[in-house]
Each structure stands twice: as C-alpha cells, then as structure tokens.
N, C-alpha and C positions, 0 to 999 in steps of 0.2 A: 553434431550431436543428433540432431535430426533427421538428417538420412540414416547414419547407424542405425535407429531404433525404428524407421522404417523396414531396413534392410532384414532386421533380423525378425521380422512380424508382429512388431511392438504395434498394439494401439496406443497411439501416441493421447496421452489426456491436455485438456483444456491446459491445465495448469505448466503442464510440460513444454507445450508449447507456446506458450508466453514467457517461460524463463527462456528458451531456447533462443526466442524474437529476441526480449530484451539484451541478453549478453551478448548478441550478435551487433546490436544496433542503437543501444543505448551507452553511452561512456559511462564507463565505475565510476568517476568524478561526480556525473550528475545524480544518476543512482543516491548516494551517499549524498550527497546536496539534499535532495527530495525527503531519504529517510533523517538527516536532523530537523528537515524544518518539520518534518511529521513530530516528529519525539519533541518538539520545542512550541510546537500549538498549543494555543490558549485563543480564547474567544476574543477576548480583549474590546475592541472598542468597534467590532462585528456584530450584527444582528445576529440572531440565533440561526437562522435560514443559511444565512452566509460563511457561519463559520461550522455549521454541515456539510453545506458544501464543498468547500474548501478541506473538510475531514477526509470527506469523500475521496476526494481527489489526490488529497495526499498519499492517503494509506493505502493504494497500490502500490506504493514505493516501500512499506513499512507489512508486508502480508505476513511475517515471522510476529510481529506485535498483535495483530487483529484477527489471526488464525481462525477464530470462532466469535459467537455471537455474544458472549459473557465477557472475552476481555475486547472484545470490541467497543461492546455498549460504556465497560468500565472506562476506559478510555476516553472515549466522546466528554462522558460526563467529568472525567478528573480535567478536562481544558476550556464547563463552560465557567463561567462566571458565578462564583460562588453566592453572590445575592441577588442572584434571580430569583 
C-alpha cells in the first residue's frame, strides 16, 4: 500500500502511514484485543492520572471512537468514576 501511493505521487499523510505500519505489523487479533479493552475502560480502583494514562494508550487502538476532541473528552469522562 505504501509504495503504490508513493509510486503514483501520493503524499503519503501521518495517518496513512501508521494504518499502513500497523496492518503490516500488528496481528488483527491484538488490534481487536487493544480496541475492547479500550471500549471496556473504566477508571475503577486507578488514580485519575493512571487511568489517563492508560486512556491514552489505549485509544490508539480505538481512533474510529476518539476521532475528535468532543467524543474523545465524552469518552474519558463516561469511564471515570462517577463520585469523584
């Protein structure tokens, strides 16, 4: 995929080229590991810091959920802990 869209004088974008990496070199199995435990995050018995973190980190796997900053930020907030 990658050379094709060099070859034909594509500027290849950021994003483009990290699905390209990823399907090359990440197994679909983990992929899909990655996005439920995204979809399945809650704060739970994490400090607030760690389970940003850990948001963080997930929802690379999960960028169809987090597109933008309005359902990202939604997101975050529907997994902390509702009596903070």
């Amino acid at each position: 995929m990658f050379q094709n869209m060099q070859q034909q004088g594509h500027v290849v974008t950021w994003g483009e080229l990290r699905a390209a990496f990823r399907a090359h070199n990440i197994p679909a199995s983990l992929m899909e590991q990655k996005q439920r435990e995204f979809c399945e995050l809650k704060q739970g018995n994490r400090t607030v810091m760690q389970y940003v973190k850990t948001f963080i980190h997930l929802s690379q796997y999960a960028l169809g959920d987090v597109a933008d900053e309005p359902s990202r930020t939604a997101r975050l907030l529907q997994g902390l802990d509702p009596t903070l």
